[in-house]
Every structure is written in structure tokens, then in C-alpha cells.
py3Dmol code that shows the C-alpha trace and the ligand (Angstrom):
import py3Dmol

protein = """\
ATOM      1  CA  UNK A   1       0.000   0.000   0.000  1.00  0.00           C
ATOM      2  CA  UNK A   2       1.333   3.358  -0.827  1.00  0.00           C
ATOM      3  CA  UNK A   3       2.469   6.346   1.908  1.00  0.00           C
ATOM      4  CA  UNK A   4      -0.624   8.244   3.372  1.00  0.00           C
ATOM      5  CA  UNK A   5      -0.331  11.817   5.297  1.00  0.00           C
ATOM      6  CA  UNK A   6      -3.347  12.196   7.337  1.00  0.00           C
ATOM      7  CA  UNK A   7      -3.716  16.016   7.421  1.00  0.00           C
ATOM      8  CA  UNK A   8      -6.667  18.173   9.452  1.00  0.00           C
ATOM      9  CA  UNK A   9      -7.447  21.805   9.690  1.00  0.00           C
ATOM     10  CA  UNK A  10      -9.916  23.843  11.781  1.00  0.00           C
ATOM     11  CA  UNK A  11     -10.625  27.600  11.154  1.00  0.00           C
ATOM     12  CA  UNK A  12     -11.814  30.450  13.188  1.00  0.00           C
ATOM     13  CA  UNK A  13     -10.482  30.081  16.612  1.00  0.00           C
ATOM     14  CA  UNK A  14     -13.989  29.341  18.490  1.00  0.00           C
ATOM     15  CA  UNK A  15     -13.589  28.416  21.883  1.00  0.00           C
ATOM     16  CA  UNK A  16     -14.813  25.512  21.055  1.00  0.00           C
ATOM     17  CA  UNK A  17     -11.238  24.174  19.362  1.00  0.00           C
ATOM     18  CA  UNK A  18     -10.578  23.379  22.651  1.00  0.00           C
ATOM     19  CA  UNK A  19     -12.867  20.604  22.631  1.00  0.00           C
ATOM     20  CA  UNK A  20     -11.836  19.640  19.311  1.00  0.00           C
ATOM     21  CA  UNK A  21      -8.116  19.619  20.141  1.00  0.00           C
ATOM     22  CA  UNK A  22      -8.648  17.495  23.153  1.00  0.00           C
ATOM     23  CA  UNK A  23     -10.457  14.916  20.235  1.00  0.00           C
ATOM     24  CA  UNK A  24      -7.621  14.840  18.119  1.00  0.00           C
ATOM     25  CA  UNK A  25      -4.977  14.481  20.708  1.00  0.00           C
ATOM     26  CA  UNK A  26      -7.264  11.427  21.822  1.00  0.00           C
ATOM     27  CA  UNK A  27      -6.958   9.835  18.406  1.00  0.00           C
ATOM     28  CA  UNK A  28      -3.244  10.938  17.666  1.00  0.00           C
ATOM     29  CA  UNK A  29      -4.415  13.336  15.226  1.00  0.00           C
ATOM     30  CA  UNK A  30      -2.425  16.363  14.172  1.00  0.00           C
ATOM     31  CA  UNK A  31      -4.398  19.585  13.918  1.00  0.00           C
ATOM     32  CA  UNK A  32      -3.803  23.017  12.275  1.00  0.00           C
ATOM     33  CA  UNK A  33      -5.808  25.840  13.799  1.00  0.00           C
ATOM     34  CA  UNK A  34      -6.233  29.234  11.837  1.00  0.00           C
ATOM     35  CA  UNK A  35      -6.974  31.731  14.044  1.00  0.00           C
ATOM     36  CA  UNK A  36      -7.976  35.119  13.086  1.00  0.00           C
ATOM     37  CA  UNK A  37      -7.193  38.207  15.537  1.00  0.00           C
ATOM     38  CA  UNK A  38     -10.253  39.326  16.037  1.00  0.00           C
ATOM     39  CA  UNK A  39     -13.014  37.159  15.236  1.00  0.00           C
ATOM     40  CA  UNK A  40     -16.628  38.180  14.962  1.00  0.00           C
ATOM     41  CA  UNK A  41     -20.113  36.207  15.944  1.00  0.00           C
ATOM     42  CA  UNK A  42     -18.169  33.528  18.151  1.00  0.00           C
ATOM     43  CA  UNK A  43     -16.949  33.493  21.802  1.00  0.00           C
ATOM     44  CA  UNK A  44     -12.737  33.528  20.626  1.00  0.00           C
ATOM     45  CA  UNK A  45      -9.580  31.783  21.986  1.00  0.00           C
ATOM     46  CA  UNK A  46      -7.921  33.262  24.258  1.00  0.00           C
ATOM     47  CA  UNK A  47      -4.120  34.139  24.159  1.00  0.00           C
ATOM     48  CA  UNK A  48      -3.757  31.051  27.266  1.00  0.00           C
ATOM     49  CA  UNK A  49      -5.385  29.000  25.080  1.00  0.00           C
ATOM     50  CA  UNK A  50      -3.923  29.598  21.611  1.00  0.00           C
ATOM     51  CA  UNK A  51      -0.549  28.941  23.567  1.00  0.00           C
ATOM     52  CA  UNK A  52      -2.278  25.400  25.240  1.00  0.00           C
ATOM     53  CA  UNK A  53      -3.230  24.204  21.222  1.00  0.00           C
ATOM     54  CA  UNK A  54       0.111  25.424  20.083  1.00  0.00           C
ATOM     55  CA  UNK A  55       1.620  22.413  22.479  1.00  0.00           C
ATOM     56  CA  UNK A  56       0.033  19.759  20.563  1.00  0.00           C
ATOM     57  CA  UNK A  57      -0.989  21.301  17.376  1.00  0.00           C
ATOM     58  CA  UNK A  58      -0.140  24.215  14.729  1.00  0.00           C
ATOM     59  CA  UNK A  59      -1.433  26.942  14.797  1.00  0.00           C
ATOM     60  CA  UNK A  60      -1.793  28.892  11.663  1.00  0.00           C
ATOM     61  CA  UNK A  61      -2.923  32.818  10.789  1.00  0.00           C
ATOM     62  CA  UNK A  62      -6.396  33.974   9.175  1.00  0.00           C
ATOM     63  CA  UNK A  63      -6.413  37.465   8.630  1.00  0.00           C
ATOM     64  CA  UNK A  64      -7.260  39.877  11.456  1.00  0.00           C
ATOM     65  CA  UNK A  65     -11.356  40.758  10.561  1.00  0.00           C
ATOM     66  CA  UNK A  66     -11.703  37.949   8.044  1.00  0.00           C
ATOM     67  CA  UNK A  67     -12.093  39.936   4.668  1.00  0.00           C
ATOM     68  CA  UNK A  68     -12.608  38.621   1.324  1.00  0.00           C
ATOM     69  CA  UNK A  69      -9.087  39.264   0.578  1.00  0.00           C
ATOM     70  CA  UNK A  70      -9.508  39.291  -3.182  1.00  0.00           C
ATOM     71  CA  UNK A  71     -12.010  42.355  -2.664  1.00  0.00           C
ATOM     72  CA  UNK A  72     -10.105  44.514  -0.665  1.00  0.00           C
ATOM     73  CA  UNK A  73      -7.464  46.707  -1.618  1.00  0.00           C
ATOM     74  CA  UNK A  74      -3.941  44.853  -1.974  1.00  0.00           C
ATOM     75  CA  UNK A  75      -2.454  47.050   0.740  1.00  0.00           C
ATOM     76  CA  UNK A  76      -5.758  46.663   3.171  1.00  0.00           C
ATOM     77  CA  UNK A  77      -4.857  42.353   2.563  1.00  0.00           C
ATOM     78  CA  UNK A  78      -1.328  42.804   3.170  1.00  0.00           C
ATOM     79  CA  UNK A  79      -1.861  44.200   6.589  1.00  0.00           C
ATOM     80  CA  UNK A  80      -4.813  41.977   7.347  1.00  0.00           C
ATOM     81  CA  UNK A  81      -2.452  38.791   6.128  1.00  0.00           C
ATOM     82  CA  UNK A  82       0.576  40.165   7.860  1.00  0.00           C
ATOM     83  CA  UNK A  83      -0.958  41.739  11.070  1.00  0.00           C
ATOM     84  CA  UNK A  84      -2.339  38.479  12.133  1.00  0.00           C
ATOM     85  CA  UNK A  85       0.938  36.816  11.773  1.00  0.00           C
ATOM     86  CA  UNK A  86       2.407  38.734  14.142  1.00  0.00           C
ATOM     87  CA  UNK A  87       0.274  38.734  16.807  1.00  0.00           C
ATOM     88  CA  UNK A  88       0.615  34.809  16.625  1.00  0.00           C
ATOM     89  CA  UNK A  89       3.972  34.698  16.810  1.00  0.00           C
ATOM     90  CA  UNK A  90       4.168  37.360  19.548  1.00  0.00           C
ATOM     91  CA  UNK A  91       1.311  35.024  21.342  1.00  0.00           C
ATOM     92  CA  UNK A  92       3.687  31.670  20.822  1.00  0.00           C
ATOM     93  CA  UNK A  93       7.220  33.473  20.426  1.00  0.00           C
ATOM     94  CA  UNK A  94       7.767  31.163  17.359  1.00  0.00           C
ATOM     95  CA  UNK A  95       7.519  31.170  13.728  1.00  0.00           C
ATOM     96  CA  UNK A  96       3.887  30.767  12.261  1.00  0.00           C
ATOM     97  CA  UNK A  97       4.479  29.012   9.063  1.00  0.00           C
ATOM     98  CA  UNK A  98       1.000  28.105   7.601  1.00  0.00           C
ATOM     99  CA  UNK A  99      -2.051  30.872   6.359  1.00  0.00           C
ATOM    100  CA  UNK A 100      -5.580  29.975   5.247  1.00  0.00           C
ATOM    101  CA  UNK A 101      -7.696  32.893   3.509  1.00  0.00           C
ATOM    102  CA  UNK A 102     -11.084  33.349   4.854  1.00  0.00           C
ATOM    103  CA  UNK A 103     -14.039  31.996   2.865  1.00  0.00           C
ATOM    104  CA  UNK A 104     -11.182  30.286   0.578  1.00  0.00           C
ATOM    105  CA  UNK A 105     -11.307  33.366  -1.130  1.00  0.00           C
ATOM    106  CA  UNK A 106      -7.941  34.455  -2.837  1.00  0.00           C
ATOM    107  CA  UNK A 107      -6.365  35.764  -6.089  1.00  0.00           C
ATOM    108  CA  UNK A 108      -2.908  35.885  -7.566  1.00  0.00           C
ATOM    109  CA  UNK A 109      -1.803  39.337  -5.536  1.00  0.00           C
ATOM    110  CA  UNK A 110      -3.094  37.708  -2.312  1.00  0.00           C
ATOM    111  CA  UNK A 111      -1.280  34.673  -2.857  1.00  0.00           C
ATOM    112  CA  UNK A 112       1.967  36.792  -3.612  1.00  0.00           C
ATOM    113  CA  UNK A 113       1.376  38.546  -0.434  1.00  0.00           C
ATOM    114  CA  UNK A 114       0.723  35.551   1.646  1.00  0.00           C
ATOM    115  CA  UNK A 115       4.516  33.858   0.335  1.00  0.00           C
ATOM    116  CA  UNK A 116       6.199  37.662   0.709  1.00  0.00           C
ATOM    117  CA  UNK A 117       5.052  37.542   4.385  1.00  0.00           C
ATOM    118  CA  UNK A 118       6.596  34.665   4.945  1.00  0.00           C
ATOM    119  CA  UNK A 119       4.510  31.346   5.320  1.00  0.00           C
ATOM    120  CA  UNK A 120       5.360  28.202   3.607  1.00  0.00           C
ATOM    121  CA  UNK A 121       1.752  27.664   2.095  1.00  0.00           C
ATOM    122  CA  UNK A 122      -1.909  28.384   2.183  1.00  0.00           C
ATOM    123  CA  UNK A 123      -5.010  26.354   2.386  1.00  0.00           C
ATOM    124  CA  UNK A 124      -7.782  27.340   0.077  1.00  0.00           C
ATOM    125  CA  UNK A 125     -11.235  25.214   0.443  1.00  0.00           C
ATOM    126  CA  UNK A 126     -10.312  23.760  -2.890  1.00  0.00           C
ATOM    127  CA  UNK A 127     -10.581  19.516  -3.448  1.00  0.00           C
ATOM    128  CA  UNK A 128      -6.783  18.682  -3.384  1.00  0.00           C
ATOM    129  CA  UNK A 129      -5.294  16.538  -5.949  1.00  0.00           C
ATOM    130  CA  UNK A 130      -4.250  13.321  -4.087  1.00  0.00           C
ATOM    131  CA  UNK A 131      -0.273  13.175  -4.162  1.00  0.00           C
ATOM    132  CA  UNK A 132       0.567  16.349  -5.429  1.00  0.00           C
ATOM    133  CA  UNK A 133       0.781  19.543  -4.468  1.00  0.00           C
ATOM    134  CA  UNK A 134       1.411  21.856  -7.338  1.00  0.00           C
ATOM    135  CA  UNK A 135       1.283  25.002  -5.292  1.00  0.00           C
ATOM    136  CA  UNK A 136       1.681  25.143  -1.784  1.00  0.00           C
ATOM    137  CA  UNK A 137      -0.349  28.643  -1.768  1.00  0.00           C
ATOM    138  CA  UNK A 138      -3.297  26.755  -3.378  1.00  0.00           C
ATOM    139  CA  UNK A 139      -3.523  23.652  -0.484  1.00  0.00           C
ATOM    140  CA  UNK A 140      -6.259  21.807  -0.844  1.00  0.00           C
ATOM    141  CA  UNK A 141      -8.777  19.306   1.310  1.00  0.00           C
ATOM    142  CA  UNK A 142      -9.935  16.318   0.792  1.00  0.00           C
ATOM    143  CA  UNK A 143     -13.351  16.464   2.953  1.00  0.00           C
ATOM    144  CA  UNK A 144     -15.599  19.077   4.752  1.00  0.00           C
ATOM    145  CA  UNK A 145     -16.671  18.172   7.959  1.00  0.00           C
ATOM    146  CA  UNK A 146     -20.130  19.524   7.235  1.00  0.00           C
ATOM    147  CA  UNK A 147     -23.393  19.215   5.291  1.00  0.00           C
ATOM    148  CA  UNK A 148     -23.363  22.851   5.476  1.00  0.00           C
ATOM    149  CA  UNK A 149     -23.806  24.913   1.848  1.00  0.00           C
ATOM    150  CA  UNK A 150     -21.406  27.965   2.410  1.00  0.00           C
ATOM    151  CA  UNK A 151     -19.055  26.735   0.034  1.00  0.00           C
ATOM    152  CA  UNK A 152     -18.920  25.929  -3.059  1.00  0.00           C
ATOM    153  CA  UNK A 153     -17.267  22.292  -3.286  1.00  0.00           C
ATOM    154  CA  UNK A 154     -20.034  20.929  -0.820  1.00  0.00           C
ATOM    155  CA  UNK A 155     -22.954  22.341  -3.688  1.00  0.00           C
ATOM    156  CA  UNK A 156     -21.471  19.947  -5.935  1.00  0.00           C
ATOM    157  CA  UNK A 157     -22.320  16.970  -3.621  1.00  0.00           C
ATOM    158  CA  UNK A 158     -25.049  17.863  -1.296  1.00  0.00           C
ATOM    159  CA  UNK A 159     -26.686  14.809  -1.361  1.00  0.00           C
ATOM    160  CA  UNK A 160     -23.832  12.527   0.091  1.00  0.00           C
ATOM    161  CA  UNK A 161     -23.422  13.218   4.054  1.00  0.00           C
ATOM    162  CA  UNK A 162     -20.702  14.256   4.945  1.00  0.00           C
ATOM    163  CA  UNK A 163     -19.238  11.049   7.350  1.00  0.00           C
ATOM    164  CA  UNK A 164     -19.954   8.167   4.583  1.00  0.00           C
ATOM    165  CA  UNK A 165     -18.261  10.380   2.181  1.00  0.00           C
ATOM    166  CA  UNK A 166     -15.184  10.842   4.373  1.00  0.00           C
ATOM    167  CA  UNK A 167     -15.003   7.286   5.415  1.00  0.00           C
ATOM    168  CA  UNK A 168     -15.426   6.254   1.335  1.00  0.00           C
ATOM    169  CA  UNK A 169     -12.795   9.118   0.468  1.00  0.00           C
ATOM    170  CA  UNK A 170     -10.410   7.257   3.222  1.00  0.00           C
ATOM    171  CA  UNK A 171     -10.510   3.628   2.282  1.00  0.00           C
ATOM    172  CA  UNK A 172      -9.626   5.180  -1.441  1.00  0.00           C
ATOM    173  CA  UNK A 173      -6.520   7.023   0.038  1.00  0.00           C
ATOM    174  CA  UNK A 174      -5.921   4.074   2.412  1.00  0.00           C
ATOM    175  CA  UNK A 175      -5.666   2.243  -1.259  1.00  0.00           C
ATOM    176  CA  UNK A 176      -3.779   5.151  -3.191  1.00  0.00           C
ATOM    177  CA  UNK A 177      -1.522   6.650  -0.638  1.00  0.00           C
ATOM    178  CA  UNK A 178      -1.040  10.988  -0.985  1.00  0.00           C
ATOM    179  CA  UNK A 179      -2.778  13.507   1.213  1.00  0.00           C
ATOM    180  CA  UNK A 180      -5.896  13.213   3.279  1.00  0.00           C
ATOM    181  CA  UNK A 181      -7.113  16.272   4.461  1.00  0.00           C
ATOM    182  CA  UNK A 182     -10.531  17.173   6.294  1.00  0.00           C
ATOM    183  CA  UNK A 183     -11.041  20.499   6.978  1.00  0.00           C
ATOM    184  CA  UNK A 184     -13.911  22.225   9.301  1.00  0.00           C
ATOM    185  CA  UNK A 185     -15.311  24.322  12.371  1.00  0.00           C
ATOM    186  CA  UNK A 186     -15.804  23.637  15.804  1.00  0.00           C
ATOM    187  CA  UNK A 187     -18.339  26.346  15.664  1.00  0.00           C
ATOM    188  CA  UNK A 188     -19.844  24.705  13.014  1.00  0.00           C
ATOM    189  CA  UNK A 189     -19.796  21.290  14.257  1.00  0.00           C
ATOM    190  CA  UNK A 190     -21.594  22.743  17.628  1.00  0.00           C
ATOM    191  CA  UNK A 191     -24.390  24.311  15.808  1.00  0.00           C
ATOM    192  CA  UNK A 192     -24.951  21.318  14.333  1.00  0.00           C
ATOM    193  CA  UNK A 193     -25.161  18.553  17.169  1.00  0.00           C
ATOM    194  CA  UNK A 194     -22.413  16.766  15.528  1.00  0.00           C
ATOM    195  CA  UNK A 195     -19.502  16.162  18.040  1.00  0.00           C
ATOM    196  CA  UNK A 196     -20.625  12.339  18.483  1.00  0.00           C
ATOM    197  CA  UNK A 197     -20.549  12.274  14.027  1.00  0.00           C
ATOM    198  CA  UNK A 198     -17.109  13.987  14.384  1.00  0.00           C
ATOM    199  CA  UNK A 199     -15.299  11.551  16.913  1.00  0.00           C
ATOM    200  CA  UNK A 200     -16.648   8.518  14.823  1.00  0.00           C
ATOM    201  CA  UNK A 201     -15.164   9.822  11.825  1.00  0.00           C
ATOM    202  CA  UNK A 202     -11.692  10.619  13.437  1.00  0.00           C
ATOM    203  CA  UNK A 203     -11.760   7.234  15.329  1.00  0.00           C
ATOM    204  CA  UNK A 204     -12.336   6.097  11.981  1.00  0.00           C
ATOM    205  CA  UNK A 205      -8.888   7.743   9.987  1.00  0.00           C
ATOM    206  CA  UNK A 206      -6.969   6.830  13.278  1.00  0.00           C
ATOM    207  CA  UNK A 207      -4.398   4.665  14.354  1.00  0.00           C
ATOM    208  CA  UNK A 208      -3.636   3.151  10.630  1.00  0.00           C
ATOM    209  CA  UNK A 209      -0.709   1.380  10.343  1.00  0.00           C
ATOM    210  CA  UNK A 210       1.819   3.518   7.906  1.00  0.00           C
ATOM    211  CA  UNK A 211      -0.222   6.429   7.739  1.00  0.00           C
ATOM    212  CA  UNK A 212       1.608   9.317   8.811  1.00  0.00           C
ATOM    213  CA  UNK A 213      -0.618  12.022  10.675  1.00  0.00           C
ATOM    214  CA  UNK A 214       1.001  15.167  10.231  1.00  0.00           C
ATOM    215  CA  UNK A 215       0.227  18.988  10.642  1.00  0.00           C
ATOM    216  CA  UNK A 216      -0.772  21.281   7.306  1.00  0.00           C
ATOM    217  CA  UNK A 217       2.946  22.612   7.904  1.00  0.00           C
ATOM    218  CA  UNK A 218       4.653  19.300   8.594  1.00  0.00           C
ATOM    219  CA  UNK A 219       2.710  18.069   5.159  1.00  0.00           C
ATOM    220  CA  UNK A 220       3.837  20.598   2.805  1.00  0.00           C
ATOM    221  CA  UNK A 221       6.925  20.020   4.226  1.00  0.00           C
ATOM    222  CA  UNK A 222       6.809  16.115   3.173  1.00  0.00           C
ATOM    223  CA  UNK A 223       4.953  16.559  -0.004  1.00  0.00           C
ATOM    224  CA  UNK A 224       7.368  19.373  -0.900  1.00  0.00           C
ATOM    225  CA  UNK A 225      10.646  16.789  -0.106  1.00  0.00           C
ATOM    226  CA  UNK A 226       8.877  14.549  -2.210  1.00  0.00           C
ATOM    227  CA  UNK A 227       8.883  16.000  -5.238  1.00  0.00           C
TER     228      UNK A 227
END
"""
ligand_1 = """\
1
ZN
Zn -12.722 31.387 8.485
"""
view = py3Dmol.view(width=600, height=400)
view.addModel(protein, "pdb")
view.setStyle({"model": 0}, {"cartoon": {"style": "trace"}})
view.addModel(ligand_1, "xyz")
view.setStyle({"model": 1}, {"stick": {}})
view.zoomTo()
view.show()
């Protein structure tokens, strides 16, 4: 069977990635948590508890008000993009190395801007292509851990739930070896009574013999010294 990188990423730094973390950790799951500065609608992270996630997982920048980067001004999504890479790293004292723009919203300036700051790659909402990564500033998933419609990979498959399509998506990658990558929201995941549909799923990915579970940084990494 070929090499598999289990990958996972969780966006908007919701109090609730607490609860999430503590999931993964329990599975031997890697996480990557992008964190905006100032987030709206949701009780946030605090600073004590960015710095508890950073022990086990990554923790990765999202902008400080979570534009649509591609709409604003280049200048405006520089200091939104850069801004919240700062306070991070003043938060953990260490290098943040991974970005994901908000709404998976991005263009070729913003991706410019993203590398020129600094990070080693970006994750859009885009369906990755399994084993390759042709631009680390255009990261992909593999599954969204939601029925939910706000995006527009889940439209083209609404009808499929979203646990029998990971689990399907998995034995294929178990098979084909690559990148897995499931992306969501604690938020998200609250709202919709779905802890219990969450843990069965990563019980489900875990504990694979010769499946690496990595970080979004520590995969880039790989796929990158693969290449
Ligand atoms: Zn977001």
C-alpha cells in the first residue's frame, strides 16, 4: 500500500477548538488551527489557550477581521495577512508558518502577499489533488466536515453526508496513498449537534498502520521533499 499523510485543519479560533483539540490528541491526530485576531459572531480563543493548542498542534494565521481578501485593496490584505501573523507569533514566540484565507477566497496578488510575508503555504477550500501539491499557496482538502452549503465544493455533492463520504474518500486514500485532508469548524460542528458524528469519523482515519498524521505545515513540508 502506498504512503498516506493524514492532514486536518480547523478555522476560526472558536472556543470551542478546545474541545476539538482534546479529540484529536485522543486519536493521535495532528491539527492546524487558523486563528484570526479578532473574530466576529463567536466566543474567541484566548491568548492562554492559543498557547495550550500550540503544544500539541499548529497553529496557523487567518487574517485579522476575516475579509474577502480578493475584494479589498492589496495594501488593506497585506496588513490583514501580515498583522495576524504577528500577533501569533508574539502570542507563541515562534515562527507561524502556515495561512488559510477566509471563505477560501484568494487571487494571484493575495497569494503573492501571503509567500512575501513569509509562510510556507496556504489552504484554500479547494478539493486537493491526491499526491501532489502543485502550489503550496493553493492547499487543498480532501473532505468538509459539514453538510453545510457555504461553500462551493459541498454544492457539488449535497446529497452525500458528509461522514460516509469521508469514510469512502479514506478507504480510497488508504488504497492510493497521498494527502488526506478534512477540513472544518468547531463552531460549526456545535451548531450542528455533531460532536458524536465527528469523533466517529476521526476514530475512523486513526491509528492506521503507515499512515503518517502530520500537521498542514509538517505536510507541505513532506509533499514538498517529495517531489
Ligand atoms: Zn474562516
Amino acid at each position: 500500500m502506498a504512503k498516506l499523510i493524514v492532514t486536518t485543519s480547523w478555522d476560526d479560533g472558536s472556543i470551542l477548538d478546545l474541545k476539538l483539540a482534546q479529540m484529536l490528541t485522543k486519536y493521535g491526530l495532528k491539527g492546524t488551527f487558523y486563528i484570526p485576531k479578532s473574530p466576529k459572531n463567536i466566543t474567541p480563543l484566548r491568548k492562554t489557550d492559543i498557547a495550550a493548542l500550540a503544544a500539541e498542534h499548529e497553529i496557523g494565521a487567518h487574517t485579522v477581521n476575516h475579509p474577502h481578501l480578493a475584494q479589498i485593496p492589496p495594501a488593506e490584505a497585506k496588513t490583514e495577512i501580515e498583522d495576524s501573523k504577528i500577533y501569533l507569533e508574539e502570542i507563541l514566540g515562534k515562527k507561524i508558518k502556515m495561512f488559510s484565507y477566509p471563505f477560501g477566497e484568494y487571487n494571484e496578488a493575495v497569494k503573492t502577499i501571503t509567500k512575501d510575508c513569509g509562510f510556507i503555504g496556504a489552504r484554500t477550500v479547494k478539493p486537493a489533488q491526491p499526491g501532489d501539491i502543485p502550489d503550496p499557496y493553493e492547499f487543498g482538502i480532501t473532505v468538509f466536515a459539514s453538510n453545510g452549503r457555504f461553500h462551493e465544493m459541498v454544492k457539488t455533492s449535497p446529497e452525500l453526508d458528509w461522514e460516509p463520504k469521508a469514510q469512502k474518500l479514506f478507504d480510497g486514500a488508504l488504497q492510493n496513498g497521498g494527502m488526506w485532508h478534512i477540513w472544518g469548524h468547531s463552531w460549526d460542528t456545535d451548531n450542528h449537534k455533531e460532536w458524536d458524528k465527528l469523533e466517529r469519523v476521526l476514530k475512523y482515519i486513526a491509528n492506521k498502520p503507515g499512515v503518517q498524521y502530520a500537521t498542514n505545515g509538517e505536510t507541505i513540508g513532506i509533499l514538498s521533499g517529495n517531489r
